[in-house]
SEVEXSE-910587 format. One record per residue (C-alpha): residue number from 1; residue in one letter; x, y, z. Coordinates in steps of 0.1 Angstrom, whole numbers. Example, Ala and Ser with C-alpha at 12.3 -4.5 7.8 and 13.67 -1.06 7.14 Angstrom:
<nodes>
<1, A, <123, -45, 78>>,
<2, S, <137, -11, 71>>,
</nodes>
This chain:
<nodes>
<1, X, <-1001, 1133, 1347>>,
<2, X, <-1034, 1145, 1346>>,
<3, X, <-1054, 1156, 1381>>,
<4, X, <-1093, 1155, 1379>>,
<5, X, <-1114, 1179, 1408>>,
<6, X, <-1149, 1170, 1404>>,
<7, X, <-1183, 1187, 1415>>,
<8, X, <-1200, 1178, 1448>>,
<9, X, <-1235, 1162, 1437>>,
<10, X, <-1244, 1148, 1473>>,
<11, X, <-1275, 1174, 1487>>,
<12, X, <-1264, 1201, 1509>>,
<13, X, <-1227, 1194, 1501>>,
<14, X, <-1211, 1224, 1493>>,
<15, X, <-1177, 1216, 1496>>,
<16, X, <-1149, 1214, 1466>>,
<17, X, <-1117, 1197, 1465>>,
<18, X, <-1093, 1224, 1454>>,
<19, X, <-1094, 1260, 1453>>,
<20, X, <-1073, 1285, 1426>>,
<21, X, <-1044, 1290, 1452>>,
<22, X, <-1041, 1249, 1458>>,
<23, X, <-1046, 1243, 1415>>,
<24, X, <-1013, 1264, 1411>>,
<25, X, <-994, 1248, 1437>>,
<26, X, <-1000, 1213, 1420>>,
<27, X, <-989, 1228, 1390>>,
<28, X, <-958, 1228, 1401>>,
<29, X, <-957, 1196, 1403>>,
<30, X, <-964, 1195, 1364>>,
<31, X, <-998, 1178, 1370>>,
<32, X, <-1023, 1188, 1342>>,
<33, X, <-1057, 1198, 1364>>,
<34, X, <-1091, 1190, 1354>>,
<35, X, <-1121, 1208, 1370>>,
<36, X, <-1151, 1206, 1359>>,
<37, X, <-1177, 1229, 1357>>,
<38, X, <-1192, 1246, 1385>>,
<39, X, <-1174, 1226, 1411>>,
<40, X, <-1166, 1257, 1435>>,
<41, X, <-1201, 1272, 1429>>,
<42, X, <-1209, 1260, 1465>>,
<43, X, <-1174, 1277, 1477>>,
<44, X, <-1185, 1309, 1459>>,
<45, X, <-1154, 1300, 1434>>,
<46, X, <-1158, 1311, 1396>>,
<47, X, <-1151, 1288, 1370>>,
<48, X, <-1129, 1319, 1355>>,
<49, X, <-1106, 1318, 1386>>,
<50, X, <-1099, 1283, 1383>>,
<51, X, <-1087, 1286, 1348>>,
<52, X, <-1069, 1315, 1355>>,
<53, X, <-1049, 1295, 1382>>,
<54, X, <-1037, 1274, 1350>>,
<55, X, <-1068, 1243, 1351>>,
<56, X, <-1094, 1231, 1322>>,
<57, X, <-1126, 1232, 1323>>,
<58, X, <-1141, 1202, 1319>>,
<59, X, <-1179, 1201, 1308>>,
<60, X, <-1189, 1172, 1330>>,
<61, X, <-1176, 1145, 1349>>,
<62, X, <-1168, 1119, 1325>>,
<63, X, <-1144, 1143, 1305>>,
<64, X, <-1128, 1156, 1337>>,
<65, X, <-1121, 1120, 1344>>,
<66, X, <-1110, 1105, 1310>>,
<67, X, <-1074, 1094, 1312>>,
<68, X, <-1072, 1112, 1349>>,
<69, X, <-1044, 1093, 1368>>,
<70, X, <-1053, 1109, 1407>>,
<71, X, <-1089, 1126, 1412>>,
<72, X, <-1103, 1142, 1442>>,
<73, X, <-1134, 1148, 1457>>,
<74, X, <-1147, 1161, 1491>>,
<75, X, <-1171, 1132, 1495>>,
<76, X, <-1172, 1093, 1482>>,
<77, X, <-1179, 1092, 1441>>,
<78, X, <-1211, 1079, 1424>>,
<79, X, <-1213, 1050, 1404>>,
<80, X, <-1209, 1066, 1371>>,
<81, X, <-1183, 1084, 1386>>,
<82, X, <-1161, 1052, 1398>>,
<83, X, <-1172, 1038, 1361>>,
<84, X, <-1156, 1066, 1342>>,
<85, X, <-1121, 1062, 1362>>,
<86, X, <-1093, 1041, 1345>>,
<87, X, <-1079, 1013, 1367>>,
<88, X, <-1047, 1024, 1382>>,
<89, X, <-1062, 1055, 1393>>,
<90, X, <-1051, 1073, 1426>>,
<91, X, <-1085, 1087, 1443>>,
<92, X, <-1088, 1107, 1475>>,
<93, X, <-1118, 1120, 1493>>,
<94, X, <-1139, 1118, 1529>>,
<95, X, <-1152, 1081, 1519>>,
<96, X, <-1170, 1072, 1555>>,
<97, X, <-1155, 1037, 1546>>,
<98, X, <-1175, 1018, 1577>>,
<99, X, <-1208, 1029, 1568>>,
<100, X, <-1205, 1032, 1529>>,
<101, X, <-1187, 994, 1522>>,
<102, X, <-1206, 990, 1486>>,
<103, X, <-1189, 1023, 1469>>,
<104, X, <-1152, 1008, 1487>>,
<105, X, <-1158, 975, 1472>>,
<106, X, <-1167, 991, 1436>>,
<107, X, <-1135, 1009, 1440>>,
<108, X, <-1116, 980, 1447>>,
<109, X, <-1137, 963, 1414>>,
<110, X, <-1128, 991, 1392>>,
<111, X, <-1088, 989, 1398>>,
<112, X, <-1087, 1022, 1417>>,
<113, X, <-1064, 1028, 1445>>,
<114, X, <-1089, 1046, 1467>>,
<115, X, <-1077, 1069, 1499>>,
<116, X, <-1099, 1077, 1528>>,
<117, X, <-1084, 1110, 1541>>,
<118, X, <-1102, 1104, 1573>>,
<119, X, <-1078, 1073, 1582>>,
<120, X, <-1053, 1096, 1582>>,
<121, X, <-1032, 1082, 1612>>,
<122, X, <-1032, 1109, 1637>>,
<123, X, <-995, 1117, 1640>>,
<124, X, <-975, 1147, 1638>>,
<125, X, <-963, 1145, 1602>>,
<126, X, <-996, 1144, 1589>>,
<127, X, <-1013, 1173, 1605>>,
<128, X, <-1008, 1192, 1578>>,
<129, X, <-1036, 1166, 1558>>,
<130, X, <-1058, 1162, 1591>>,
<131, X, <-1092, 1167, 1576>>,
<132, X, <-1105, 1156, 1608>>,
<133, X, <-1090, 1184, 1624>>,
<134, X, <-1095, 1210, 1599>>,
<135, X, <-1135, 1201, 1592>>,
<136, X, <-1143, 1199, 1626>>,
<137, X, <-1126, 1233, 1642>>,
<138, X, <-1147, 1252, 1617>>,
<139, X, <-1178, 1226, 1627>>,
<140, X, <-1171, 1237, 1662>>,
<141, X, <-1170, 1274, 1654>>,
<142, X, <-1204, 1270, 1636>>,
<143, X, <-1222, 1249, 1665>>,
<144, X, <-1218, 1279, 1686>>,
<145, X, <-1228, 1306, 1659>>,
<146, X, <-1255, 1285, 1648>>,
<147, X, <-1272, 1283, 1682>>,
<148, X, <-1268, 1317, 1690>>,
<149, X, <-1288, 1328, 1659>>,
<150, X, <-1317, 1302, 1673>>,
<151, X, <-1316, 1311, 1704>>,
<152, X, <-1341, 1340, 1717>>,
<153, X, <-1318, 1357, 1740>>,
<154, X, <-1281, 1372, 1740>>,
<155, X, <-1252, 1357, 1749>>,
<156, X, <-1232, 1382, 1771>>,
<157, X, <-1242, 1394, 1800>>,
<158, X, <-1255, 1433, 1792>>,
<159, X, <-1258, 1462, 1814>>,
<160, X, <-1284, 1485, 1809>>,
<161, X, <-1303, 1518, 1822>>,
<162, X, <-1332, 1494, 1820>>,
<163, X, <-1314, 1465, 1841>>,
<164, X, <-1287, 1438, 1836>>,
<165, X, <-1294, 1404, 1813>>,
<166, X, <-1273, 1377, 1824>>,
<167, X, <-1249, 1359, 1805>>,
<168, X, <-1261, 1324, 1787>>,
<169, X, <-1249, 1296, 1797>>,
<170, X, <-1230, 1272, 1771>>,
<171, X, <-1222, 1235, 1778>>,
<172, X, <-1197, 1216, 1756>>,
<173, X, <-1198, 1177, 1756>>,
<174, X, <-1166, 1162, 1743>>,
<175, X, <-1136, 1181, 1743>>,
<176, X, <-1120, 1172, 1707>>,
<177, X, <-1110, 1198, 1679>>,
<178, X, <-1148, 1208, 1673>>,
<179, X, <-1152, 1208, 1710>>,
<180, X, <-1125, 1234, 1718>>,
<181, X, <-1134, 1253, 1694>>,
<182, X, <-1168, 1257, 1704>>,
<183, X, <-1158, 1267, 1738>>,
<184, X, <-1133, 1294, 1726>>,
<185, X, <-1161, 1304, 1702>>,
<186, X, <-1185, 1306, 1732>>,
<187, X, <-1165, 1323, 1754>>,
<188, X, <-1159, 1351, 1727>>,
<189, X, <-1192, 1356, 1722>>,
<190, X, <-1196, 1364, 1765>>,
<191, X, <-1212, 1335, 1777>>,
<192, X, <-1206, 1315, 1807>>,
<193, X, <-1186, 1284, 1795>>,
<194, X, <-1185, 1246, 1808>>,
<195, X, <-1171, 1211, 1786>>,
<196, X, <-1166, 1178, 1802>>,
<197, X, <-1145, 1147, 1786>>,
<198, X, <-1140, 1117, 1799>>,
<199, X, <-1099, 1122, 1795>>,
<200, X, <-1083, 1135, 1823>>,
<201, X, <-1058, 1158, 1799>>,
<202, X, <-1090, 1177, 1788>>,
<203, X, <-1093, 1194, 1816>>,
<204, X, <-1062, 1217, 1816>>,
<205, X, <-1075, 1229, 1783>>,
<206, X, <-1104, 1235, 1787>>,
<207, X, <-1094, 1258, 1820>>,
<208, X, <-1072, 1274, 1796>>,
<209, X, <-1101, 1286, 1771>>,
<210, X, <-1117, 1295, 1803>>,
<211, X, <-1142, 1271, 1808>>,
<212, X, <-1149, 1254, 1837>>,
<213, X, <-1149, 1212, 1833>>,
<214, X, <-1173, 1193, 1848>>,
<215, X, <-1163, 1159, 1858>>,
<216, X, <-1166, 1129, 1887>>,
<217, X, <-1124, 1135, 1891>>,
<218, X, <-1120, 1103, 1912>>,
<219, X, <-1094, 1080, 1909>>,
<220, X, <-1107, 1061, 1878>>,
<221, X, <-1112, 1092, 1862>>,
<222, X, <-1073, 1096, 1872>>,
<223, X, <-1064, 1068, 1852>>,
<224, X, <-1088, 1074, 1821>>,
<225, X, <-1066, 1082, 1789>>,
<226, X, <-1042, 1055, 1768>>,
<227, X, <-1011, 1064, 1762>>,
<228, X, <-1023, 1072, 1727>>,
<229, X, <-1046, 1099, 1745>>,
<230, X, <-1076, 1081, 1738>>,
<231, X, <-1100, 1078, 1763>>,
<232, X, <-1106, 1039, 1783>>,
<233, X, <-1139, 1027, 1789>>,
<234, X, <-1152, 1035, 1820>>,
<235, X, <-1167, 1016, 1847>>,
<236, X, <-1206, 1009, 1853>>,
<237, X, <-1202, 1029, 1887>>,
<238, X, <-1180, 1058, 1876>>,
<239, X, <-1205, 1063, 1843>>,
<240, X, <-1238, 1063, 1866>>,
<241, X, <-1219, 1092, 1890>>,
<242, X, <-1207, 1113, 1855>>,
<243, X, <-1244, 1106, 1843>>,
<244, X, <-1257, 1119, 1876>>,
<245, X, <-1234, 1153, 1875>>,
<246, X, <-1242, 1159, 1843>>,
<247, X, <-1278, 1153, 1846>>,
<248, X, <-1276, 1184, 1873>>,
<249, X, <-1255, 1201, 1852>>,
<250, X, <-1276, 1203, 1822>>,
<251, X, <-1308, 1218, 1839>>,
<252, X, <-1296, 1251, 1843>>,
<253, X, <-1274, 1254, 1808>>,
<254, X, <-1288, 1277, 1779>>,
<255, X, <-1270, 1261, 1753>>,
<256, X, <-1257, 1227, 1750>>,
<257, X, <-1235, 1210, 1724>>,
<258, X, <-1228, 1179, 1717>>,
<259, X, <-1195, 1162, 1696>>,
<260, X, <-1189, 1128, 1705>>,
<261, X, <-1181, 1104, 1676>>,
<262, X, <-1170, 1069, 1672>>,
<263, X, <-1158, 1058, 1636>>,
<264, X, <-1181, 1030, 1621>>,
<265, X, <-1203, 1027, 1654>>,
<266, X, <-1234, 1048, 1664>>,
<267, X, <-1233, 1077, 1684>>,
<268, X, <-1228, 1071, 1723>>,
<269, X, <-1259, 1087, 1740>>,
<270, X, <-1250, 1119, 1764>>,
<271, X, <-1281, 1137, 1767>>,
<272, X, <-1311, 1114, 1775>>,
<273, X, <-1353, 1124, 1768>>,
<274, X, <-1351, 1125, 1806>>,
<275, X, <-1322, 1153, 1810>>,
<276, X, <-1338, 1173, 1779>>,
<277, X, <-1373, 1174, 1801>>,
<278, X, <-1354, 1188, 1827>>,
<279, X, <-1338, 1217, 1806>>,
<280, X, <-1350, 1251, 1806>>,
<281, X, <-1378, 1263, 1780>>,
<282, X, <-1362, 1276, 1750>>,
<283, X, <-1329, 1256, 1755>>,
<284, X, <-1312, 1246, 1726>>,
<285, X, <-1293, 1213, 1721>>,
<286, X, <-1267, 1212, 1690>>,
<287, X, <-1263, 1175, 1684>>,
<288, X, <-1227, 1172, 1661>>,
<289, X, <-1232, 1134, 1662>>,
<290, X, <-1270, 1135, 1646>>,
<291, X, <-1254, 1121, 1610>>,
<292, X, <-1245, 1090, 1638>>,
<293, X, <-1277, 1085, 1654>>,
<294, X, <-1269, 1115, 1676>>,
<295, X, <-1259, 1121, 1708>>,
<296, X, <-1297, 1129, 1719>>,
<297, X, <-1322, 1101, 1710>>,
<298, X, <-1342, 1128, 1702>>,
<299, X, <-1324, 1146, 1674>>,
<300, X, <-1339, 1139, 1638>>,
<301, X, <-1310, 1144, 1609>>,
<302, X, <-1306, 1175, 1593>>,
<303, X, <-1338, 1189, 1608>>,
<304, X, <-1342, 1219, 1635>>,
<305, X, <-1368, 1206, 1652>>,
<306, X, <-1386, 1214, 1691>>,
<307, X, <-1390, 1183, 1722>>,
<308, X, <-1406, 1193, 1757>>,
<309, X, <-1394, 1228, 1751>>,
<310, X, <-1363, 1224, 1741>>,
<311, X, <-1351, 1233, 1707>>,
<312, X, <-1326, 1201, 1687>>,
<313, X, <-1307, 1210, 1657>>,
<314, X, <-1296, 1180, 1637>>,
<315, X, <-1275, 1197, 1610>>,
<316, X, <-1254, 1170, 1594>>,
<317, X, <-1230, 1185, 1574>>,
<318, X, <-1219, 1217, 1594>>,
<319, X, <-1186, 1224, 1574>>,
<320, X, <-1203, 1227, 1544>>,
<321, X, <-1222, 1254, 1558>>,
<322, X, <-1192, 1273, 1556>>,
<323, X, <-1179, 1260, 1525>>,
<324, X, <-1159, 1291, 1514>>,
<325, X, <-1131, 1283, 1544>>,
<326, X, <-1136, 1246, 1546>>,
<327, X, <-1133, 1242, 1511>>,
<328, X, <-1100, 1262, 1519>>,
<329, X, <-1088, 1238, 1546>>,
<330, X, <-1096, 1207, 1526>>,
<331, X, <-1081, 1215, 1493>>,
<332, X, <-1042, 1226, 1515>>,
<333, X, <-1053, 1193, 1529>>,
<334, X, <-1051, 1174, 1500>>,
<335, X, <-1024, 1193, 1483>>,
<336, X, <-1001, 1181, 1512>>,
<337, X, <-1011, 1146, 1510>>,
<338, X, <-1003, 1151, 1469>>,
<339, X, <-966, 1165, 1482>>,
<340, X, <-962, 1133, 1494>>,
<341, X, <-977, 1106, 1468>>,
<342, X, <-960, 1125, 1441>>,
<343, X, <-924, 1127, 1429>>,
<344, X, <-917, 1162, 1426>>,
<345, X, <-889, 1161, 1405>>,
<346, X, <-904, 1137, 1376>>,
<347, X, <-943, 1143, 1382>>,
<348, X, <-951, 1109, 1383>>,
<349, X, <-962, 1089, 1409>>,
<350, X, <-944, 1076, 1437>>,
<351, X, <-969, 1056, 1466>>,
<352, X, <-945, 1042, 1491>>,
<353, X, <-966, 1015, 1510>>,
<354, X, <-941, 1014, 1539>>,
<355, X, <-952, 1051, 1549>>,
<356, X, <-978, 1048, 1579>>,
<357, X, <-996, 1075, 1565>>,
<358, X, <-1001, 1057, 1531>>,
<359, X, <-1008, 1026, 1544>>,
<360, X, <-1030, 1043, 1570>>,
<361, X, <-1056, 1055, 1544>>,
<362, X, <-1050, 1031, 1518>>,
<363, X, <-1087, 1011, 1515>>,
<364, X, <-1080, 1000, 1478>>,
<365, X, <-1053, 990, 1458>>,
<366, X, <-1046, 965, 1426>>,
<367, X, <-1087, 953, 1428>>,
<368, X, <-1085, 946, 1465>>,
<369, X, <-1096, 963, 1499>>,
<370, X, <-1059, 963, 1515>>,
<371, X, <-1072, 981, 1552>>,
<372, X, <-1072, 960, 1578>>,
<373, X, <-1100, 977, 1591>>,
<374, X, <-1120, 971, 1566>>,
<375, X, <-1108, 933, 1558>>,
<376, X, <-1134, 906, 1560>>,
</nodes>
């Protein structure tokens, strides 16, 4: 069987789907790979390594596609792309399925049996293909590094023959993946830490970093997480008293960041104009959500821009600002979710639709959208 690995072609993406140590682990599997040319450029990955790792070259996408029975990608596949891919075909990639329908449906037109490693049900035998996970702990490691470059003072608290300069202060909205990483990142780098969550569980870790959470802990608040660890809706009355803490909180913080995320729905608003007026001059707000609408009203996408004094970064794409160890992440991402699509012994393929983690990301399959989710 034949793997394609195509180039990234989306701007600022890059990101590539398999590095030289993942190409000779799938050829072990005896899968011929594909990649075509300069698709690790972004990851600072020679086309010479790749070949020496035991794949083709393939001049452009069309011939790294012809005949290709799985391809991958980091991000959803243009037209020409989904064109050039024989029906039958196994694809897997980041495909923002709620927000980009038209590219699932042409999938589903085309005969191509389309994954969206971001469904990826969240249990414990597929951590090893969490591209959730893996993305955003290097997303949350960047939101801290970024702001600290922007910011016009330094983090730890110094002591000097000339006097003392006081810590910054670092304030972490949503305690997820990206979240704790940003606080263990923060903390590192010596400044004063706080994160608040609305789940009660986040609190013990976030202690445990050494941060201090900020939350109303009354008895809703008690009762806040699903058994599945996801966090309830709150009441009217609890979410004006968090609003109101927060709203304190936030006027005396250096840095904030924000994380919060809701698949196929815009960004839940945490920091309003009003709280951002309030913040010191020179603040900075790092909005993880802008790509969503953002977590600030006032973020604009993918621009670093300045509102009453306070300075929003709108990056949209922060793992592919670190695309050398993303790109990592991802492609031992996809290579385990290979290991398991993929008989081992014969080469060929072997998609067991009972598995919840196949039917999990499943979107596509003989010409029809097949995710619940995603069903009309």
């Amino acid at each position: 069987m034949k793997l394609a690995v195509l180039k990234e072609r989306r701007a600022g993406e890059a990101r590539v789907a398999a590095t030289p140590e993942t190409v000779k682990k799938l050829k072990t599997f005896g899968l011929d790979i594909a990649v075509e040319r300069g698709a690790g450029a972004g990851a600072k990955i020679a086309d010479a390594d790749y070949e020496a790792a035991g794949a083709t070259l393939a001049p452009d996408a069309a011939s790294a596609l012809s005949n290709a029975d799985i391809v991958f990608k980091v991000r959803g596949p243009e037209a020409n792309e989904i064109a050039a891919m024989k029906k039958g075909a196994v694809y897997a990639s980041l495909l923002s399925p709620f927000t980009e329908k038209e590219t699932i449906a042409a999938l589903a037109n085309a005969g191509v049996t389309a994954f969206a490693m971001e469904m990826l049900p969240r249990i414990s035998r597929a951590q090893s293909m969490d591209v959730l996970s893996s993305q955003a702990n290097l997303a949350g490691y960047k939101a801290v590094i970024d702001a600290a470059a922007q910011f016009g003072r330094a983090m730890p608290m110094m002591m000097t023959a000339a006097g003392t300069i006081a810590p910054a202060r670092v304030f972490i909205m949503g305690v997820g993946v990206a979240g704790l990483q940003a606080i263990a990142t923060a903390k590192r780098l010596g400044a004063i830490v706080s994160a608040t969550d609305v789940r009660p569980a986040t609190k013990e870790q976030v202690e445990s970093l050494g941060g201090t959470f900020v939350a109303v802990m009354d008895d809703e608040f008690a009762q806040a997480q699903t058994a599945g660890g996801y966090a309830k809706e709150m009441s009217k009355e609890y979410q004006a008293k968090q609003a109101a803490l927060v709203s304190e909180h936030i006027k005396k913080q250096d840095i904030v960041i924000t994380t919060a995320l809701i698949p196929g729905r815009k960004a839940p608003v945490l920091v309003t104009e009003e709280m951002v007026k309030t913040m010191k001059p020179g603040s900075i707000i790092v909005d993880l959500a802008a790509e969503q609408g953002g977590n600030c009203p006032l973020t604009t996408a993918n621009e670093v821009t300045e509102v009453h004094g306070v300075t929003l970064m709108g990056y949209t794409n922060l793992p592919a600002r670190l695309a050398v160890d993303t790109s990592s992440l991802y492609a031992r991402n996809l290579f385990n979710f290979v290991s398991l699509i993929v008989d081992k012994k014969t080469g060929a393929l072997a998609l067991n639709w009972e598995d919840e983690i196949i039917k999990g990301a499943g979107l596509t399959r003989d010409g029809e959208i097949v995710h619940p989710s995603l069903k009309a």
